[in-house]
ZAPA-465813 format. One line per field, with one value per residue: residue number from 1; residue in three letters; x, y, z of N, C-alpha, C in turn. Coordinates in nm, 3 decimals, always signed. Example, Ala and Ser with C-alpha at 12.3 -4.5 7.8 and 13.67 -1.06 7.14 Angstrom:
% residues 2
i	c(1/2)
aa	c(ala/ser)
n_px	c(+1.319/+1.285)
n_py	c(-0.569/-0.225)
n_pz	c(+0.780/+0.708)
ca_px	c(+1.230/+1.367)
ca_py	c(-0.450/-0.106)
ca_pz	c(+0.780/+0.714)
c_px	c(+1.320/+1.290)
c_py	c(-0.330/+0.003)
c_pz	c(+0.780/+0.787)
//
This chain:
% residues 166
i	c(1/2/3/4/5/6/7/8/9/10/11/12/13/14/15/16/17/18/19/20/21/22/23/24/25/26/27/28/29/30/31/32/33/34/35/36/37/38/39/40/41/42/43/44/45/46/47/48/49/50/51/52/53/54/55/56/57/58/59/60/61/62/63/64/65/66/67/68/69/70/71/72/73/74/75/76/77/78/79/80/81/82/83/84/85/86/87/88/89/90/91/92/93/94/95/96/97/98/99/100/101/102/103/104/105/106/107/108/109/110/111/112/113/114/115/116/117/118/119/120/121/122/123/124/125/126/127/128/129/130/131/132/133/134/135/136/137/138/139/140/141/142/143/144/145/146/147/148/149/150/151/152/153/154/155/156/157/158/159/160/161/162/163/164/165/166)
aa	c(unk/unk/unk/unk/unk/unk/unk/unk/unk/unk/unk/unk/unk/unk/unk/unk/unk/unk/unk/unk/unk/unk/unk/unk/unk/unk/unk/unk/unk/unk/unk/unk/unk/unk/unk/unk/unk/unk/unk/unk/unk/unk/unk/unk/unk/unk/unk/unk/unk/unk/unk/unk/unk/unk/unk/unk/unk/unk/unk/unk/unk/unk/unk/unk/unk/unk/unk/unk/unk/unk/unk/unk/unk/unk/unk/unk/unk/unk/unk/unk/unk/unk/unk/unk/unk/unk/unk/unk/unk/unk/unk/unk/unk/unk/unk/unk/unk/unk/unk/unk/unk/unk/unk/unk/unk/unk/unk/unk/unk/unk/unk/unk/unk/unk/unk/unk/unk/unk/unk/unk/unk/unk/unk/unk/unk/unk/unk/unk/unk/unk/unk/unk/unk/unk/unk/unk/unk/unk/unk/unk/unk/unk/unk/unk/unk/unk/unk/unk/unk/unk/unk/unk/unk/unk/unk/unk/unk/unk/unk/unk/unk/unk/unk/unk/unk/unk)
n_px	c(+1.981/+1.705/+1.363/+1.197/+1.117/+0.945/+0.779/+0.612/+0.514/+0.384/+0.185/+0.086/-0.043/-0.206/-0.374/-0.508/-0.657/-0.863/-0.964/-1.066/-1.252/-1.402/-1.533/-1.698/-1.855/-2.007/-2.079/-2.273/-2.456/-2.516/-2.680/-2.873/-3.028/-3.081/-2.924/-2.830/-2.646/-2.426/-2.367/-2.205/-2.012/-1.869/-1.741/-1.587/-1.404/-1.335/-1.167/-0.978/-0.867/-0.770/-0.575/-0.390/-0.332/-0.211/-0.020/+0.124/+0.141/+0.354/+0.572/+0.558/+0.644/+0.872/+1.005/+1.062/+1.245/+1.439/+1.428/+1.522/+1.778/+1.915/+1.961/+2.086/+1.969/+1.978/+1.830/+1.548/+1.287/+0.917/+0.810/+0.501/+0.425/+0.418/+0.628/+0.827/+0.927/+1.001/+1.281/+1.300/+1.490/+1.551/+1.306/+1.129/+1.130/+1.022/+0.765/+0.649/+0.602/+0.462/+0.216/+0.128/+0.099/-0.172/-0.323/-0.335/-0.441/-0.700/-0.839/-0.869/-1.012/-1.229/-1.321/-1.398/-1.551/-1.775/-1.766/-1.906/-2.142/-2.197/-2.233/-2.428/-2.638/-2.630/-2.739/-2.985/-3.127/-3.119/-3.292/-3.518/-3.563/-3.597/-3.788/-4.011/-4.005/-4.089/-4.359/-4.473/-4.456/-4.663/-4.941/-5.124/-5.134/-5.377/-5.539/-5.626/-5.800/-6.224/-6.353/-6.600/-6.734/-6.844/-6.740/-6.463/-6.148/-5.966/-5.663/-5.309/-5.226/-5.070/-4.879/-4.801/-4.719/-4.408/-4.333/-4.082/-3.951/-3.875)
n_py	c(-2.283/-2.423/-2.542/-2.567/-2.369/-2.177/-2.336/-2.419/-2.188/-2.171/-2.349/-2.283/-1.996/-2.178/-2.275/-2.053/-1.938/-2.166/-2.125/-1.915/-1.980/-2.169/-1.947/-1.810/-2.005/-2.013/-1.742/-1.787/-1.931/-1.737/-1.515/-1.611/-1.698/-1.483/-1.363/-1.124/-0.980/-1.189/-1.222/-0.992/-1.016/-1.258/-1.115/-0.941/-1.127/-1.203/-1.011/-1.020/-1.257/-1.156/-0.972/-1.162/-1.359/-1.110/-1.088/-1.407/-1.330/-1.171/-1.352/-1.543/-1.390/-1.287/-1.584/-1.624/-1.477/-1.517/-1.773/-1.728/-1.606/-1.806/-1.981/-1.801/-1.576/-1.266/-1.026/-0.891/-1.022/-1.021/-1.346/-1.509/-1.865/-2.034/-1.953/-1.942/-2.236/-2.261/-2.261/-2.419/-2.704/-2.979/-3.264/-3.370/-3.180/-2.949/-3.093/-3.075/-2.811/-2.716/-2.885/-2.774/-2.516/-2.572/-2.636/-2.435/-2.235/-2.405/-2.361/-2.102/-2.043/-2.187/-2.033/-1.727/-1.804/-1.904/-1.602/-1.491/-1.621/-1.515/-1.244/-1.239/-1.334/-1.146/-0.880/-0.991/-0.996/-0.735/-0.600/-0.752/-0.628/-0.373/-0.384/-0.463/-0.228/-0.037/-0.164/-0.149/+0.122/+0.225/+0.281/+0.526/+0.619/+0.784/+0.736/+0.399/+0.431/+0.470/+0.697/+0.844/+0.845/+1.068/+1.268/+1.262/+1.434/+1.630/+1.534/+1.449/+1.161/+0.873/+0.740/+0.420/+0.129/+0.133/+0.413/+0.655/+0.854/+1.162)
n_pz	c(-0.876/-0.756/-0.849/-0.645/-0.439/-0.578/-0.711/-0.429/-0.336/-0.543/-0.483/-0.228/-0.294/-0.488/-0.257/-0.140/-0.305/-0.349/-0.089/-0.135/-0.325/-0.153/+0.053/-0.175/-0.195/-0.016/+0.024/-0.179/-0.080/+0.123/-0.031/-0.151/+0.062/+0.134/+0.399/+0.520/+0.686/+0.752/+0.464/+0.531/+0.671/+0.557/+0.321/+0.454/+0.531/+0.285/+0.198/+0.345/+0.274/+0.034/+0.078/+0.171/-0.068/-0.200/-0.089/-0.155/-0.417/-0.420/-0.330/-0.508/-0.717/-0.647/-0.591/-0.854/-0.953/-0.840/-0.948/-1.220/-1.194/-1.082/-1.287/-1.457/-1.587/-1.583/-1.557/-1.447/-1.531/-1.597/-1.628/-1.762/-1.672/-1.843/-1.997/-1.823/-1.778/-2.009/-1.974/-1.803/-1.757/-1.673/-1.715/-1.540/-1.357/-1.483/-1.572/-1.323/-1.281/-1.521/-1.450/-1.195/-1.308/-1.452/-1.258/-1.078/-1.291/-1.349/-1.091/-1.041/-1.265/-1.203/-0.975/-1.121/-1.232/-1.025/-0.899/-1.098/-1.097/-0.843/-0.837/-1.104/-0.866/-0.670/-0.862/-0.927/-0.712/-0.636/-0.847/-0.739/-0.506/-0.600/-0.748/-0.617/-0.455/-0.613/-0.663/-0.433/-0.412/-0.568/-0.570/-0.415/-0.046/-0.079/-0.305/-0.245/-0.053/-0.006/-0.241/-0.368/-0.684/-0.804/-0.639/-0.670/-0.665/-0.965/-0.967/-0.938/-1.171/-1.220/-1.435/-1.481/-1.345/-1.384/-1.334/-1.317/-1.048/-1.105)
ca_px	c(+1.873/+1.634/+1.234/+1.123/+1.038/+0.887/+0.606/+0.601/+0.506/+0.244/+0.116/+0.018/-0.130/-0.333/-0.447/-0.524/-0.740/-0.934/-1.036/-1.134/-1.365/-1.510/-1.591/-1.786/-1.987/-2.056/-2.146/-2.372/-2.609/-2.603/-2.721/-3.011/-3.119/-3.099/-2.813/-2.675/-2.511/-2.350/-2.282/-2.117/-1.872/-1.799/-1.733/-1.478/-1.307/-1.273/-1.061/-0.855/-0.773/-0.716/-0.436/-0.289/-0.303/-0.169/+0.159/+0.147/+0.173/+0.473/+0.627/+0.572/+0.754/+1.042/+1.069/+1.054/+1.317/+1.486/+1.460/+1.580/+1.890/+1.974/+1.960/+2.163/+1.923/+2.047/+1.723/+1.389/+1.159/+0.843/+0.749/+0.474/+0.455/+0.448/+0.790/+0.930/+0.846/+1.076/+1.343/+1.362/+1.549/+1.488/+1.172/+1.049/+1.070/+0.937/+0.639/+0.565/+0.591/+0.313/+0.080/+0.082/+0.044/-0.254/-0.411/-0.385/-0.553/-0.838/-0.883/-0.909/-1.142/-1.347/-1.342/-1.385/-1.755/-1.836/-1.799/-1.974/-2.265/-2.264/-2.258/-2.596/-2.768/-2.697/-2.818/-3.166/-3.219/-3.149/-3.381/-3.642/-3.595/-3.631/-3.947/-4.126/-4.067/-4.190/-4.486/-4.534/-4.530/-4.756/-5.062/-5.054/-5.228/-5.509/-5.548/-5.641/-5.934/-6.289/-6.433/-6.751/-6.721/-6.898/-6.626/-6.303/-6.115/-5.874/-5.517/-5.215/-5.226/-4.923/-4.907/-4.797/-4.657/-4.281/-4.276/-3.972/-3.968/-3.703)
ca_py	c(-2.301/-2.555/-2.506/-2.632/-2.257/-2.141/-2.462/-2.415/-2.067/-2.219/-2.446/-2.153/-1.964/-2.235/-2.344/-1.925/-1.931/-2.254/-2.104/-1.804/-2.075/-2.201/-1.842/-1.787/-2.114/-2.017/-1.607/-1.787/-1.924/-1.617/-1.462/-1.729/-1.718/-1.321/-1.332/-0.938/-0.995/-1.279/-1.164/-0.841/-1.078/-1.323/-0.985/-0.920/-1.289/-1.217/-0.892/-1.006/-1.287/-1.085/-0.957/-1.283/-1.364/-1.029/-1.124/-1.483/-1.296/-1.093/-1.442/-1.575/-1.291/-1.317/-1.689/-1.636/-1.386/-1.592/-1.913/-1.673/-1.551/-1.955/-2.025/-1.746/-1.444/-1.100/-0.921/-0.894/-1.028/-1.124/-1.422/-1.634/-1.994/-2.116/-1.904/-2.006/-2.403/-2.280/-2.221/-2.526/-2.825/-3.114/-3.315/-3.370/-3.039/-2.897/-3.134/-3.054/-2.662/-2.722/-2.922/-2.646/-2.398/-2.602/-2.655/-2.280/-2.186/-2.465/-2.317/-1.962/-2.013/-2.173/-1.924/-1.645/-1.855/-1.893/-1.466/-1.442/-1.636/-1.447/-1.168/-1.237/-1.300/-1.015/-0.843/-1.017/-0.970/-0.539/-0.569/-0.784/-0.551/-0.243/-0.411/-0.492/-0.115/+0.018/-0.221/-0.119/+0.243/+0.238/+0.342/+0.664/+0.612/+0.830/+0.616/+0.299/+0.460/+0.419/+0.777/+0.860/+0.899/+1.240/+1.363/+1.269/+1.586/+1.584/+1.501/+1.421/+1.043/+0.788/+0.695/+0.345/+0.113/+0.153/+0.579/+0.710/+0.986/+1.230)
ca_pz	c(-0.780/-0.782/-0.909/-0.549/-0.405/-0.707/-0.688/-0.312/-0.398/-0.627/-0.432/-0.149/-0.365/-0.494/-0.174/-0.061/-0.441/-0.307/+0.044/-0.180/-0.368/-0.084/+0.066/-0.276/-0.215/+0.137/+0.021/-0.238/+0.009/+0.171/-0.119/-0.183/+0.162/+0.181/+0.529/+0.484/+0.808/+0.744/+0.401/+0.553/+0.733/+0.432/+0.264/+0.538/+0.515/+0.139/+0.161/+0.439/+0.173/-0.079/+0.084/+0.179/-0.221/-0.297/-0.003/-0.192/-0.521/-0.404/-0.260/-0.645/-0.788/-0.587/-0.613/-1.001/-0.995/-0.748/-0.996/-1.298/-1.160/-1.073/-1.435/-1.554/-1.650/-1.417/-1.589/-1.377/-1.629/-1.516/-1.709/-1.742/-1.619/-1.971/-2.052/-1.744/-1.819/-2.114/-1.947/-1.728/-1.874/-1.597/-1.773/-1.370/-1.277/-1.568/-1.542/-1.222/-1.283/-1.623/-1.377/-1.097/-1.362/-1.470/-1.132/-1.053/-1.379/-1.312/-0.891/-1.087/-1.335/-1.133/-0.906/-1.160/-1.289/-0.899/-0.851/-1.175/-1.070/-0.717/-0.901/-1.094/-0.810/-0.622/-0.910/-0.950/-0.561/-0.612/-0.884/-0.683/-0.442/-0.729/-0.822/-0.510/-0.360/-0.707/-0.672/-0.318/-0.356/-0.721/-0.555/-0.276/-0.036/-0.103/-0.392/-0.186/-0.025/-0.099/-0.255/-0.371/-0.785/-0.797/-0.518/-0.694/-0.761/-1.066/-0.903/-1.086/-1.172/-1.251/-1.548/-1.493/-1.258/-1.357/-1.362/-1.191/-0.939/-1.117)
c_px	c(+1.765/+1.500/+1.141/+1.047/+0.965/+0.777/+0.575/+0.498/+0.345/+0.162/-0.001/-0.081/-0.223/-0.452/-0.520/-0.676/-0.862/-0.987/-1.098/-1.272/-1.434/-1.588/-1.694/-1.869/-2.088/-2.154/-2.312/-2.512/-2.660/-2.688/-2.858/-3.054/-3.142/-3.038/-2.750/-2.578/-2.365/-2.302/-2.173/-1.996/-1.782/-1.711/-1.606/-1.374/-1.253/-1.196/-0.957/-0.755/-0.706/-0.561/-0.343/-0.218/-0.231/+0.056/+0.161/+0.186/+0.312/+0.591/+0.658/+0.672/+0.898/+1.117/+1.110/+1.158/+1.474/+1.607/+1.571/+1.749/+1.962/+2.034/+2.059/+2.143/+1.960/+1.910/+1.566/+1.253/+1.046/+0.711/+0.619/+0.462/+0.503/+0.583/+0.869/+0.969/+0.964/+1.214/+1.413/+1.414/+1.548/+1.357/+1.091/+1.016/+0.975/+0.797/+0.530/+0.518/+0.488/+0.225/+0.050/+0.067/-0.085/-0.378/-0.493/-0.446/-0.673/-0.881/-0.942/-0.969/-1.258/-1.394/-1.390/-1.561/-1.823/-1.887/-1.845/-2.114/-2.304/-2.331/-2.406/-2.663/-2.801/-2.808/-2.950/-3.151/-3.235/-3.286/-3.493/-3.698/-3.631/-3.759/-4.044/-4.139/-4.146/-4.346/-4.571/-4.575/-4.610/-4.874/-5.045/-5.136/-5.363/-5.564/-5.645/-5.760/-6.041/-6.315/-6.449/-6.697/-6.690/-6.790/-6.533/-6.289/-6.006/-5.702/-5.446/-5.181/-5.101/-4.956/-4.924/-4.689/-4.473/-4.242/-4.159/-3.973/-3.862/-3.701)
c_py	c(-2.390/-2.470/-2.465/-2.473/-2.173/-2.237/-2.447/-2.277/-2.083/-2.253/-2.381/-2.050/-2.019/-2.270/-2.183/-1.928/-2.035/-2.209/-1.983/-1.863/-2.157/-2.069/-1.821/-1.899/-2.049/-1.887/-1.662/-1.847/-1.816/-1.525/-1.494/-1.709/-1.576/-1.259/-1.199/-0.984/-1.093/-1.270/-1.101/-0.908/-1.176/-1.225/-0.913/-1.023/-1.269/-1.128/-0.919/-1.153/-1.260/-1.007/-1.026/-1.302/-1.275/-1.084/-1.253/-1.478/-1.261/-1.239/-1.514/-1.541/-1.354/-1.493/-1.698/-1.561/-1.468/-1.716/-1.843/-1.664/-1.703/-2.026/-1.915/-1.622/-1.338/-1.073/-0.987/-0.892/-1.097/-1.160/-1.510/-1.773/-2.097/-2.058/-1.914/-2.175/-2.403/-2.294/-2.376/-2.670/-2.979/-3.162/-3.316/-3.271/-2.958/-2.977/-3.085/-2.860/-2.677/-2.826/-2.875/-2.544/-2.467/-2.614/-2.530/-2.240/-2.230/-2.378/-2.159/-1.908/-2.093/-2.069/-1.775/-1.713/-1.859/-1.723/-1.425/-1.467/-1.559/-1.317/-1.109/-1.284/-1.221/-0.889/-0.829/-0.960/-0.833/-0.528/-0.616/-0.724/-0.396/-0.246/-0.389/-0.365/-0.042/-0.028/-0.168/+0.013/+0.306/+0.275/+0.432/+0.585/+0.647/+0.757/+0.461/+0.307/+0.489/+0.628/+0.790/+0.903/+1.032/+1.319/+1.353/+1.386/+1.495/+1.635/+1.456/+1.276/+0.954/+0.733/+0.489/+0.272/+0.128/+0.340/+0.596/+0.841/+1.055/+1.328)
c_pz	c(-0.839/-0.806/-0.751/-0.479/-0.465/-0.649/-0.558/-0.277/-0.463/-0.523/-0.312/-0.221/-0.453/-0.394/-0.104/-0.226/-0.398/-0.179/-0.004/-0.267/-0.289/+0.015/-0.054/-0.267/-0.067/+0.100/-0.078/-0.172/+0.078/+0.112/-0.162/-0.090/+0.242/+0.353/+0.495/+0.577/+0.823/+0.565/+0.409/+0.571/+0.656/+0.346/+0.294/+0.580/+0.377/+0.132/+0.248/+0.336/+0.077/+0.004/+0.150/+0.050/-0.252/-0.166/-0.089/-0.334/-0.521/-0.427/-0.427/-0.720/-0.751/-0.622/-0.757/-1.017/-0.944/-0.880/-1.139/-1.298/-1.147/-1.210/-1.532/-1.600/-1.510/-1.437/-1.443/-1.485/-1.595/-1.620/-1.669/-1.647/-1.763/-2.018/-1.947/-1.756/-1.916/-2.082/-1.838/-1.801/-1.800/-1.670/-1.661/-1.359/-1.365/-1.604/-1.431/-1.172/-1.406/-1.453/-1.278/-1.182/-1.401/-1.371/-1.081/-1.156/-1.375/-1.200/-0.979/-1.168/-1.269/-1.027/-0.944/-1.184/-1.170/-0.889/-0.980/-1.117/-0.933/-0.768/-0.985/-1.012/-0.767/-0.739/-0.949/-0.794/-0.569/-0.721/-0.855/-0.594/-0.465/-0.719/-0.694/-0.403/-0.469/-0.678/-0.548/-0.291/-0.517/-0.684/-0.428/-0.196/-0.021/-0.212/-0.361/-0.123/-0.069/-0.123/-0.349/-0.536/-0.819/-0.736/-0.547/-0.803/-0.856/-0.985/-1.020/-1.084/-1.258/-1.365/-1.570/-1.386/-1.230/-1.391/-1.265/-1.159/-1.018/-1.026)
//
């Protein structure tokens, strides 16, 4: 059997990895420009890919088990791209199986530094949003109102603006 459904194989699951890298450009404005809603639904585009990828994974397998058995091995070993590469003895095909394994490792580390950086932002925004209800509820509001020196009873006072409620 020939390589061709194997890279075909690839090639889908590169192009399912790339619509998962432009969802992460798209979530990151939502993120910057504070859209939940339209987060929620990016949110709900990314899991319904995820289990495209995980059927394009399966589709991988099989072609790999597929290409194995063509070549001679019975066993279900599931190699690599670089120990399959080993295995092929065409110079073409085995070129063009290293430069789809190369492509898909580029699409998937960029994609892995994209959902890092989404990643820290959501984090600054929970803690901007940490900060700015701390900040907002740091004084009561009996606190805020004017009274009279002489007339303030002894209440129990915060120590400082980051105390936490236990």
């Amino acid at each position: 059997m020939t390589l061709t459904t194997l890279l075909e194989a690839l090639e889908r699951l590169d192009e399912a990895h790339l619509q998962m890298l432009e969802l992460a450009a798209v979530k990151k404005d939502a993120i910057k420009t504070n859209q939940v809603d339209h987060l929620i639904q990016l949110l709900n585009k990314e899991s319904k890919h995820m289990k495209l990828i995980e059927q394009l994974e399966e589709e991988r397998m099989q072609a790999a088990y597929a290409f194995l058995q063509g070549v001679g091995i019975r066993s279900n070993l599931n190699l690599n791209l670089t120990e399959l590469s080993r295995l092929v003895f065409d110079p073409e095909e085995k070129q063009q199986l290293l430069h789809m394994q190369r492509k898909l490792s580029g699409t998937l580390q960029r994609l892995q530094e994209a959902n890092t950086l989404n990643q820290q932002l959501l984090e600054q925004a929970l803690s901007y949003i940490d900060f700015s209800i701390e900040s907002m509820s740091y004084y009561s509001e009996t606190e805020a109102t004017y009274h009279h020196p002489a007339g303030k009873t002894a209440g129990v006072q915060r120590s400082g603006l980051f105390d936490s409620r236990a």
